[in-house]
DRENDO-1510 file (C-alpha; in Angstrom, 1 decimal, always signed):
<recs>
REC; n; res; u; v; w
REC; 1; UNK; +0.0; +0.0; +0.0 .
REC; 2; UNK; +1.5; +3.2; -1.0 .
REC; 3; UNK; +2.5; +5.5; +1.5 .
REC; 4; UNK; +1.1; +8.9; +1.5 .
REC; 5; UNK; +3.3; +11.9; +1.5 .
REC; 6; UNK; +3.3; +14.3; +4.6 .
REC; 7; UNK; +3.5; +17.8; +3.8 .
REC; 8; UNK; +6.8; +19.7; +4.4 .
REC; 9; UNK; +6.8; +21.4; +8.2 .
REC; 10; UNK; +7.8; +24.9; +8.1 .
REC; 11; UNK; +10.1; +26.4; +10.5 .
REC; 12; UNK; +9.5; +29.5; +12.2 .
REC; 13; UNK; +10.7; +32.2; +14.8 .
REC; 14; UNK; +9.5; +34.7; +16.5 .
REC; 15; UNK; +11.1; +38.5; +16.9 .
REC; 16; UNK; +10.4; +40.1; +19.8 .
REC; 17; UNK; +9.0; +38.2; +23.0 .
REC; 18; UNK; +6.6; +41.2; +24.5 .
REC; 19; UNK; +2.9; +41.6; +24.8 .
REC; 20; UNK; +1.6; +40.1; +21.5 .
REC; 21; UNK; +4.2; +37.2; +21.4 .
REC; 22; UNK; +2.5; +34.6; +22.9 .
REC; 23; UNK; -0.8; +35.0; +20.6 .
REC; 24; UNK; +1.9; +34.5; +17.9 .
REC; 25; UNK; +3.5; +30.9; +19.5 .
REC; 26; UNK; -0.2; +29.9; +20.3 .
REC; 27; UNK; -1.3; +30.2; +16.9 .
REC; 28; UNK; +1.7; +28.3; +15.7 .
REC; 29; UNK; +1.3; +25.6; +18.3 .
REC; 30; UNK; -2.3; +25.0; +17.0 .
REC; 31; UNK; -1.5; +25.0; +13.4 .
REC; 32; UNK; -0.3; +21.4; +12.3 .
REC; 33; UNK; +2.7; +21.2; +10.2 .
REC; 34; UNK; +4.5; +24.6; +11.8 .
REC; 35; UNK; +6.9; +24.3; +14.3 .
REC; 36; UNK; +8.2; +27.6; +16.4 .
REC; 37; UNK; +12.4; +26.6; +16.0 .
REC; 38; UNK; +13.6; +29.7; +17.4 .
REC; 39; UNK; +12.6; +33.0; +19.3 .
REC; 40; UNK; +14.5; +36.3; +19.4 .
REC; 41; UNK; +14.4; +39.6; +21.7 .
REC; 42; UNK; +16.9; +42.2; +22.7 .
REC; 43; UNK; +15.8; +41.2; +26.6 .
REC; 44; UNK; +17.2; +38.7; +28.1 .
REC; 45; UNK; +14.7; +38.4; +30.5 .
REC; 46; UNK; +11.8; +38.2; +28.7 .
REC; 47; UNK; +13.7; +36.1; +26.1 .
REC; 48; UNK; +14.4; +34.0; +28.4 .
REC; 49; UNK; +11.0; +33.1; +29.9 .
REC; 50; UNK; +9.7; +32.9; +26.3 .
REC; 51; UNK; +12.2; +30.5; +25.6 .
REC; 52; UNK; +11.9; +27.7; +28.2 .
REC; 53; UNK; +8.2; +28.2; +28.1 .
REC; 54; UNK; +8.0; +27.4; +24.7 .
REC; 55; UNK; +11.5; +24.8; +24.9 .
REC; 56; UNK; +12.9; +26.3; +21.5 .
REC; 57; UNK; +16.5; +28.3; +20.6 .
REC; 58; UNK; +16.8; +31.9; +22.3 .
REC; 59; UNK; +18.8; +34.2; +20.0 .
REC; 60; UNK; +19.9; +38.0; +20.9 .
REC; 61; UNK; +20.2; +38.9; +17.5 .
REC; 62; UNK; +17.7; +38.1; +14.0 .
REC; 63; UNK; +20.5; +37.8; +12.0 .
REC; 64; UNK; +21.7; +34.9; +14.2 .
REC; 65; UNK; +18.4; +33.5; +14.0 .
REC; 66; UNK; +18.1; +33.6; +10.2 .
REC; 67; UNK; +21.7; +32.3; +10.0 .
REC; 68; UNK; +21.6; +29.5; +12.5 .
REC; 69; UNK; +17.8; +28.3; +13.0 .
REC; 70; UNK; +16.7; +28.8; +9.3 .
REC; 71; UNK; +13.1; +29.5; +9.1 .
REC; 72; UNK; +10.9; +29.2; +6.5 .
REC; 73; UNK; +9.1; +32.0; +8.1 .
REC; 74; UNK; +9.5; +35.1; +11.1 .
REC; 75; UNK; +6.8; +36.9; +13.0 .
REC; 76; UNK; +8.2; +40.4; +13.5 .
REC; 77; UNK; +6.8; +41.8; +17.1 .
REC; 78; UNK; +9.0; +44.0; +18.0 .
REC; 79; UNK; +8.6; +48.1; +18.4 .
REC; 80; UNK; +7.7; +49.4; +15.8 .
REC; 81; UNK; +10.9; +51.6; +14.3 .
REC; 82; UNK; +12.8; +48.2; +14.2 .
REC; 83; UNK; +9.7; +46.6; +12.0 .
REC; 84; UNK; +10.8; +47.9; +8.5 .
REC; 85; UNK; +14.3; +47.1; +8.7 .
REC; 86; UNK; +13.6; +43.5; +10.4 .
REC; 87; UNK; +11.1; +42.5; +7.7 .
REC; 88; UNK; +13.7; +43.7; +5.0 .
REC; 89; UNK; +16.8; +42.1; +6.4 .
REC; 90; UNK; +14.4; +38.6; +6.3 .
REC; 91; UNK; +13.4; +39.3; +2.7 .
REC; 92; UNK; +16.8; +39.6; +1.8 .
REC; 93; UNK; +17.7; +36.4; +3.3 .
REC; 94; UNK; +14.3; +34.6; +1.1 .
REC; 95; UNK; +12.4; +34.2; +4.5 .
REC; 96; UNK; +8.4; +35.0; +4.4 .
REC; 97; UNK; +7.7; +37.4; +7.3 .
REC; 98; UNK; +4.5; +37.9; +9.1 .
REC; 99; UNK; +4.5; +41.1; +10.4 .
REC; 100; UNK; +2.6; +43.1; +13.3 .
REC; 101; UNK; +0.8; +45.8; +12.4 .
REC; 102; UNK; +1.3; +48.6; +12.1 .
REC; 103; UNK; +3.7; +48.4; +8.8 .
REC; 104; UNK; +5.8; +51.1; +9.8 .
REC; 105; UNK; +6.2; +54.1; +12.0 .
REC; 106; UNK; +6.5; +56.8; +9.0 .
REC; 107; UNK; +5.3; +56.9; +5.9 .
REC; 108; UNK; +9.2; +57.0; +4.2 .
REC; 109; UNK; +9.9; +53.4; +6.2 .
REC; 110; UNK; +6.6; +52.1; +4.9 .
REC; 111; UNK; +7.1; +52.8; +1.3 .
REC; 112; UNK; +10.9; +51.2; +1.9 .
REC; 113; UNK; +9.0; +48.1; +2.7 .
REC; 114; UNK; +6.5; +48.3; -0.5 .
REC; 115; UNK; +9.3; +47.9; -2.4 .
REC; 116; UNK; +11.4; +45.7; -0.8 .
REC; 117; UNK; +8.3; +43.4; -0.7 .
REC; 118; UNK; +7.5; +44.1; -4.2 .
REC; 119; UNK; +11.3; +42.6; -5.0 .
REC; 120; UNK; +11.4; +40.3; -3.4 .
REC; 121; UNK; +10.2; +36.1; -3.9 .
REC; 122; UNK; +9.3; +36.0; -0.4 .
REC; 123; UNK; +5.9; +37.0; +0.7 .
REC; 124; UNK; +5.4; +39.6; +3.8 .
REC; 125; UNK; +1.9; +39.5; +5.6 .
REC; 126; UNK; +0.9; +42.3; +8.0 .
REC; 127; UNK; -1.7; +41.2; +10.9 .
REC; 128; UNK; -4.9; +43.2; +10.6 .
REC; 129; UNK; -6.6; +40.5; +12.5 .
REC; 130; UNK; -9.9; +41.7; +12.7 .
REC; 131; UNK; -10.2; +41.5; +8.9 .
REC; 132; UNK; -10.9; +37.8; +10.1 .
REC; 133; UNK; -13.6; +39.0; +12.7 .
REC; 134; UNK; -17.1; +37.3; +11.9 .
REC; 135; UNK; -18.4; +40.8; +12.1 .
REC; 136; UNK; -16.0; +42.4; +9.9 .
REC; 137; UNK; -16.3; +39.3; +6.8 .
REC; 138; UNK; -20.7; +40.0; +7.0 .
REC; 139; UNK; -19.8; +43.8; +7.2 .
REC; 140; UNK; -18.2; +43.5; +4.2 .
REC; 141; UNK; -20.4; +41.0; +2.5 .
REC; 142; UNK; -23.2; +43.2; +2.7 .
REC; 143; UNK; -21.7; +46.2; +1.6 .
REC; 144; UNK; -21.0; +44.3; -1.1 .
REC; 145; UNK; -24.0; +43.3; -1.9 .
REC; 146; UNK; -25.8; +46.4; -2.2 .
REC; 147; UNK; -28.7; +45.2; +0.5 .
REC; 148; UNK; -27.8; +48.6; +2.6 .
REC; 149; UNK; -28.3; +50.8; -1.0 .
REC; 150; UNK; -26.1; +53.8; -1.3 .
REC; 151; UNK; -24.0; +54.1; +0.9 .
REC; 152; UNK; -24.8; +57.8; +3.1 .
REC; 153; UNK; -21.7; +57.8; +5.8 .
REC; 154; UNK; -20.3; +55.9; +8.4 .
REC; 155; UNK; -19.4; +56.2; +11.9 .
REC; 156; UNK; -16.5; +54.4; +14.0 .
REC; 157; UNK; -14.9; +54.8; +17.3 .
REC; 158; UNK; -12.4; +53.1; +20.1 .
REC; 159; UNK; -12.9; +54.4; +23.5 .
REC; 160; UNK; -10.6; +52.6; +25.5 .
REC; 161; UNK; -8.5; +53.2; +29.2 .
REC; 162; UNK; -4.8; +52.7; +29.2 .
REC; 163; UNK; -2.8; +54.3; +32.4 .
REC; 164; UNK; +0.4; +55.5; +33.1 .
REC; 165; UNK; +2.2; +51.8; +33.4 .
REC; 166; UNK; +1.3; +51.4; +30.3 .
REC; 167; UNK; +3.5; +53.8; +29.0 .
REC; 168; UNK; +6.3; +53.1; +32.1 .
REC; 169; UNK; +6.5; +49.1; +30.9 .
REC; 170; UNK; +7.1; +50.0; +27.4 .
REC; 171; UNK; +8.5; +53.3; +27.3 .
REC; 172; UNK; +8.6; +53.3; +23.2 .
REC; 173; UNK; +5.2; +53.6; +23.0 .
REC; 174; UNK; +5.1; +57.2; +24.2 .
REC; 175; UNK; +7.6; +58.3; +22.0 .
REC; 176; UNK; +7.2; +59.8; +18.5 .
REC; 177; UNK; +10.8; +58.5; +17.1 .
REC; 178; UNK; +9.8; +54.4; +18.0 .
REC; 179; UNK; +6.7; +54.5; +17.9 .
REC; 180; UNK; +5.6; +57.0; +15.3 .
REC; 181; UNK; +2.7; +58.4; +17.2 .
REC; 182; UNK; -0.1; +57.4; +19.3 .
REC; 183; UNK; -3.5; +56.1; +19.9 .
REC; 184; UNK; -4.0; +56.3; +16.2 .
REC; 185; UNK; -0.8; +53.8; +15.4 .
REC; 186; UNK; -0.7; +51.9; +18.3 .
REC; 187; UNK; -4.6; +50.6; +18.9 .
REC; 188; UNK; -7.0; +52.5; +16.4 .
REC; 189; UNK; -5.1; +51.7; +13.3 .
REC; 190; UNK; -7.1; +48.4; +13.6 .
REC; 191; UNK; -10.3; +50.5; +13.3 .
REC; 192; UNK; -9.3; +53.0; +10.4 .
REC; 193; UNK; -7.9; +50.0; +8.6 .
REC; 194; UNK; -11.8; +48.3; +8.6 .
REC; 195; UNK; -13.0; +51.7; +8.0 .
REC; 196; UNK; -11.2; +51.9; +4.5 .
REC; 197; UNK; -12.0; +48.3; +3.8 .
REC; 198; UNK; -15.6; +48.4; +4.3 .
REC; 199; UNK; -16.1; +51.6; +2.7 .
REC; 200; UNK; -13.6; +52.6; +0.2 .
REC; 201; UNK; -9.8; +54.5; -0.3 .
REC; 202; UNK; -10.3; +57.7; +1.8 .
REC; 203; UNK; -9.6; +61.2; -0.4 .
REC; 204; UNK; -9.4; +63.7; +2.5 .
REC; 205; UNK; -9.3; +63.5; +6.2 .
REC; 206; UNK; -9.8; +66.6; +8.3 .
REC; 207; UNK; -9.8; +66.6; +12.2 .
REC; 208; UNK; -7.0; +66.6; +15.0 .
REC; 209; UNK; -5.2; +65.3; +17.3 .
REC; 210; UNK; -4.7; +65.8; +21.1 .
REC; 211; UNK; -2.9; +64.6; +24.8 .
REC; 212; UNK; -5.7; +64.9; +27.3 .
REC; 213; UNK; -4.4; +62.8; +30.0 .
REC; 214; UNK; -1.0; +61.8; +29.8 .
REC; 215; UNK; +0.8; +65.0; +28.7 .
REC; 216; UNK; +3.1; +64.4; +31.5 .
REC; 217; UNK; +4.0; +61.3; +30.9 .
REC; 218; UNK; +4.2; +60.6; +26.9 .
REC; 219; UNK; +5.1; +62.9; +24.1 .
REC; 220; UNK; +1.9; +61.4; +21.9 .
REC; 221; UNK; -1.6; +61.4; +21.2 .
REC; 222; UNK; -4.2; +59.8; +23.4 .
REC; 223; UNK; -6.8; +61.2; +21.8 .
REC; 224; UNK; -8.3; +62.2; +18.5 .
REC; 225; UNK; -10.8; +63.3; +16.0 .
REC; 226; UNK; -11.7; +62.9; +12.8 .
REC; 227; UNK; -14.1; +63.4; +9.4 .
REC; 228; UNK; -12.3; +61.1; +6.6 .
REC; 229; UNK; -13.8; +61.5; +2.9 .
REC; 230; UNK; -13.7; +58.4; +0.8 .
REC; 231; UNK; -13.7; +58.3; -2.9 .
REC; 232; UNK; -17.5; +57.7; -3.0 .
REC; 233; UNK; -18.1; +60.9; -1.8 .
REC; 234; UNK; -19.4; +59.0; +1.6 .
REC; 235; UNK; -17.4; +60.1; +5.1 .
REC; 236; UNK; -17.1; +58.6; +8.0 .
REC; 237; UNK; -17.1; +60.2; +11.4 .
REC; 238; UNK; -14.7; +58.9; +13.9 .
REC; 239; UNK; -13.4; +59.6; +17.6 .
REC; 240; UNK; -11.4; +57.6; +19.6 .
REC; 241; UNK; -9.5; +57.9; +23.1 .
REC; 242; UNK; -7.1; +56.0; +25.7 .
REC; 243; UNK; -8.9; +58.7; +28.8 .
REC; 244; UNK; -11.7; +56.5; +29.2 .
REC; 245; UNK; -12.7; +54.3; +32.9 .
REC; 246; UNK; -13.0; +51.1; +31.3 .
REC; 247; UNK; -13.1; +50.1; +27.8 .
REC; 248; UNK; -15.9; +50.3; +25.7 .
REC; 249; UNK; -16.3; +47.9; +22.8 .
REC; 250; UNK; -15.2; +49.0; +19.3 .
REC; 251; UNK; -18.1; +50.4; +17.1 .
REC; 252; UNK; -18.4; +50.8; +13.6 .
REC; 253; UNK; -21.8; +52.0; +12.0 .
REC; 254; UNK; -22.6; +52.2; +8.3 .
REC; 255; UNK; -25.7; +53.9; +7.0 .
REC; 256; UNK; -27.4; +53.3; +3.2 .
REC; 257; UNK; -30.2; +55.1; +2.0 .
REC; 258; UNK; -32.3; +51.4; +2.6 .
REC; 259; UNK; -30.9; +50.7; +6.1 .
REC; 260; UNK; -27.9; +50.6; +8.7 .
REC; 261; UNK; -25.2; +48.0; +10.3 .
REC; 262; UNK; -23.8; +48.2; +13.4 .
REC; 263; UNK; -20.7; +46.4; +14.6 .
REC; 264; UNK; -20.4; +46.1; +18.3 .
REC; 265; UNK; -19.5; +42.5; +19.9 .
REC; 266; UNK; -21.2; +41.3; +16.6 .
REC; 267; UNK; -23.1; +42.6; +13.7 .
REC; 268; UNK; -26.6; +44.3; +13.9 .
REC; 269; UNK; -28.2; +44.6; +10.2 .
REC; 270; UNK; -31.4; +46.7; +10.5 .
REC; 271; UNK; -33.2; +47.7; +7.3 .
REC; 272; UNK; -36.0; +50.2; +6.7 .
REC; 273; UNK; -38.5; +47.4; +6.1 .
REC; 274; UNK; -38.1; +46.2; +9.2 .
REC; 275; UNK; -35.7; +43.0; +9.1 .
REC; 276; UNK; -33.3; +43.1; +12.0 .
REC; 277; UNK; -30.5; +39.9; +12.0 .
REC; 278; UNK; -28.1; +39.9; +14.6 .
REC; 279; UNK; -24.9; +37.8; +14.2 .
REC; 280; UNK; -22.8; +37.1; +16.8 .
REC; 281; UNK; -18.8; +37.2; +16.9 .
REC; 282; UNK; -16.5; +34.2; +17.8 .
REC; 283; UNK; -15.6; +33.8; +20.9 .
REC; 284; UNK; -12.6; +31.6; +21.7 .
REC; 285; UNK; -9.6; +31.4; +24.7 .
REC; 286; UNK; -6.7; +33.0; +24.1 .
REC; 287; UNK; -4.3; +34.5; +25.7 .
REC; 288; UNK; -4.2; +37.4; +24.4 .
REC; 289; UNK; -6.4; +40.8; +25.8 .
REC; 290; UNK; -10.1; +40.7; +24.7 .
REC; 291; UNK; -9.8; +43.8; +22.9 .
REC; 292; UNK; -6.7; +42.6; +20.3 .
REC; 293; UNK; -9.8; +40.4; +18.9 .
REC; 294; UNK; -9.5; +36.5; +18.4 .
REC; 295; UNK; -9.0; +35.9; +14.6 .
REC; 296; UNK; -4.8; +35.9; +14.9 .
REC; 297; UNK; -4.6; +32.5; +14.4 .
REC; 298; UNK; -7.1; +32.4; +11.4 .
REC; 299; UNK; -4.9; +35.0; +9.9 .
REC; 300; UNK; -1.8; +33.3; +10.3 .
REC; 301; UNK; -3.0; +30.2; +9.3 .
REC; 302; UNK; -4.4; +31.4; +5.9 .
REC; 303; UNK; -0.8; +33.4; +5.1 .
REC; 304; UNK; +0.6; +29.9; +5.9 .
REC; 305; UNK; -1.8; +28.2; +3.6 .
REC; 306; UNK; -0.8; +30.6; +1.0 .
REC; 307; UNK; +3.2; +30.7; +0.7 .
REC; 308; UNK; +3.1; +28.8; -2.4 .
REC; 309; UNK; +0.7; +30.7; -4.0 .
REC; 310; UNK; +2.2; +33.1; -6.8 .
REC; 311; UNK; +0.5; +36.2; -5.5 .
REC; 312; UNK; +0.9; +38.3; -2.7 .
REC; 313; UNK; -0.6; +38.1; +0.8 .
REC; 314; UNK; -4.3; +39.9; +0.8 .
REC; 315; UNK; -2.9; +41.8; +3.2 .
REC; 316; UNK; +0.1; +42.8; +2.3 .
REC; 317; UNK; +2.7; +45.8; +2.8 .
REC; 318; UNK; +0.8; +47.9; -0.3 .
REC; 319; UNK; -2.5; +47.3; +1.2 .
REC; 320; UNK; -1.4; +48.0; +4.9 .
REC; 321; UNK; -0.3; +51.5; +3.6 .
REC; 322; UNK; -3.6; +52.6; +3.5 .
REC; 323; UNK; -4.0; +53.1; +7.4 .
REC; 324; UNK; -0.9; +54.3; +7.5 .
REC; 325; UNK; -1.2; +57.3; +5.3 .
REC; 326; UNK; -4.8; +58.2; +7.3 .
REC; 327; UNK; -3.1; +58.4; +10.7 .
REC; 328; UNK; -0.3; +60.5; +9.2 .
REC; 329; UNK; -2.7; +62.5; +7.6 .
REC; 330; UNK; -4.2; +63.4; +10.8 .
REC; 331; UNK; -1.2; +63.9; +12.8 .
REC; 332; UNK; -0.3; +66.7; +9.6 .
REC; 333; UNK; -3.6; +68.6; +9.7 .
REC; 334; UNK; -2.6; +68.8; +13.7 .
REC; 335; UNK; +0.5; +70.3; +12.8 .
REC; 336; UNK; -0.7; +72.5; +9.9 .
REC; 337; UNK; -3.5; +74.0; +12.1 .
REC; 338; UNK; -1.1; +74.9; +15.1 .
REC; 339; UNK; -3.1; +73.1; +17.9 .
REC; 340; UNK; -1.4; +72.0; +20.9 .
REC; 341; UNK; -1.3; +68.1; +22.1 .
REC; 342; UNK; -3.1; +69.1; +25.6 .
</recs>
């Protein structure tokens, strides 16, 4: 009886051993036919605990890493300056890269990466995750569809707490040079990328920026405004802020001329002649905090299922740009109209 063939394991490692890493190695863990070889951080503490937790290779250095435990593929979760030049050094050795979000912390690094990806044979995935979010797959689907009619205008916010440890356990994330800015790069990015995928590129953005809360503390936003224009003519309406008691579920609302969706903990379709279906989000374990969203492992198992595939990664450095350029446009408008950041 002939012996069926097994299919290749692929080897991967994981830069950066912080917050996010351990959704990363779960994900592996569950995915058959991966194995986590190898982990990397510039800490030896937390390199170390990552390391005999997970009984793989500890390496100080990525280069080490891509010269010693050969991966097909690295998760880059490291602060966000060192992303760009991380992804490119792997991409430059042939090694796939699955990247945190967001792509890059300016513009200029971001469009380095576009065309280092565009170059190169290997493929380079960023994690918007909640692309993957039951909600955000029917949002889409019926946008799509045309059930809503035209689309009028949308509305989206993250109202979320974060306190001063926050900023003390990760000091990069207050700063403009590692981090690039903000609540807009560092949570809401997630939002204003499913803002442009459900409703289109976005032309203009008005609105500003602001430090309401921790001006003493960290040289970025924690707040912010906005009124983005998309191509349609549509606009969205969005706020979002890190000054809040307790955090408030993500919302997303999108109104047609026939009806209106609502994202919150689910989806909420309610048209004008009266049908109302509710459809609930997953809900899995995970070690990761509730408000990251629990569709990282169904992204990184579809941009495993789709190395060998000729084209790029659906979500890939071009497409992650878009975000990018939003956030920047709002931190420019701040600058151009002279308002403070308290």
């Amino acid at each position: 009886m002939a012996v069926k063939p097994t299919e290749p394991v692929r080897r991967a490692a994981i830069v950066g051993c912080g917050d996010v890493f351990g959704v990363h190695a779960d994900a592996i863990d569950a995915i058959d036919g991966i194995d986590l070889v190898a982990v990397c951080d510039t800490d030896p503490e937390r390199l170390e605990i990552a390391a005999k937790g997970r009984g793989v290779a500890a390496y100080r250095s990525h280069c080490e890493v891509l010269a010693e435990a050969r991966p097909h593929v690295v998760h880059i979760a490291t602060p966000h300056d060192q992303h760009v030049p991380l992804t490119i050094d792997c991409l430059e050795a042939g090694v796939h890269v699955l990247q945190e979000k967001p792509i890059a912390h300016t513009i200029e690094e971001g469009q380095r990466l576009v065309d280092a990806a565009c170059n190169a044979r290997a493929k380079v995935g960023i994690c918007f995750q909640n692309r993957y979010n039951v909600a955000s797959q029917e949002a889409r689907r019926i946008v799509d569809s045309g059930v809503l009619g035209a689309i009028q205008g949308a509305y989206a916010s993250v109202v979320w707490s974060r306190t001063v440890d926050y900023y003390a356990t990760r000091p990069w994330r207050g700063t403009v040079a590692r981090s690039g800015g903000g609540l807009l790069i560092n949570q809401a990015i997630h939002t204003l990328d499913l803002v442009q995928w459900l409703m289109g590129d976005v032309i203009a953005v008005g609105g500003d920026v602001a430090t309401r809360k921790f001006a003493d503390t960290i040289e970025v936003e924690d707040t912010a405004e906005a009124l983005f224009t998309h191509a349609s003519g549509a606009q969205t309406c969005f706020y979002a802020t890190l000054t809040a008691p307790a955090d408030r579920p993500v919302e997303i609302e999108i109104h047609g001329d026939r009806g209106a969706l609502t994202i919150r903990d689910g989806l909420t379709l309610t048209l004008d002649d009266g049908t109302v279906e509710v459809i609930p989000e997953r809900h899995v374990a995970s070690t990761g905090r509730a408000y990251w969203g629990v569709s990282h492992e169904l992204l990184i198992r579809d941009f495993y299922a789709t190395l060998e595939e000729p084209e790029p990664f659906w979500i890939s450095p071009r497409d992650a740009m878009a975000s990018l350029r939003m956030l920047t446009a709002l931190y420019q408008r701040t600058r151009e109209t002279g308002k403070e950041r308290t």
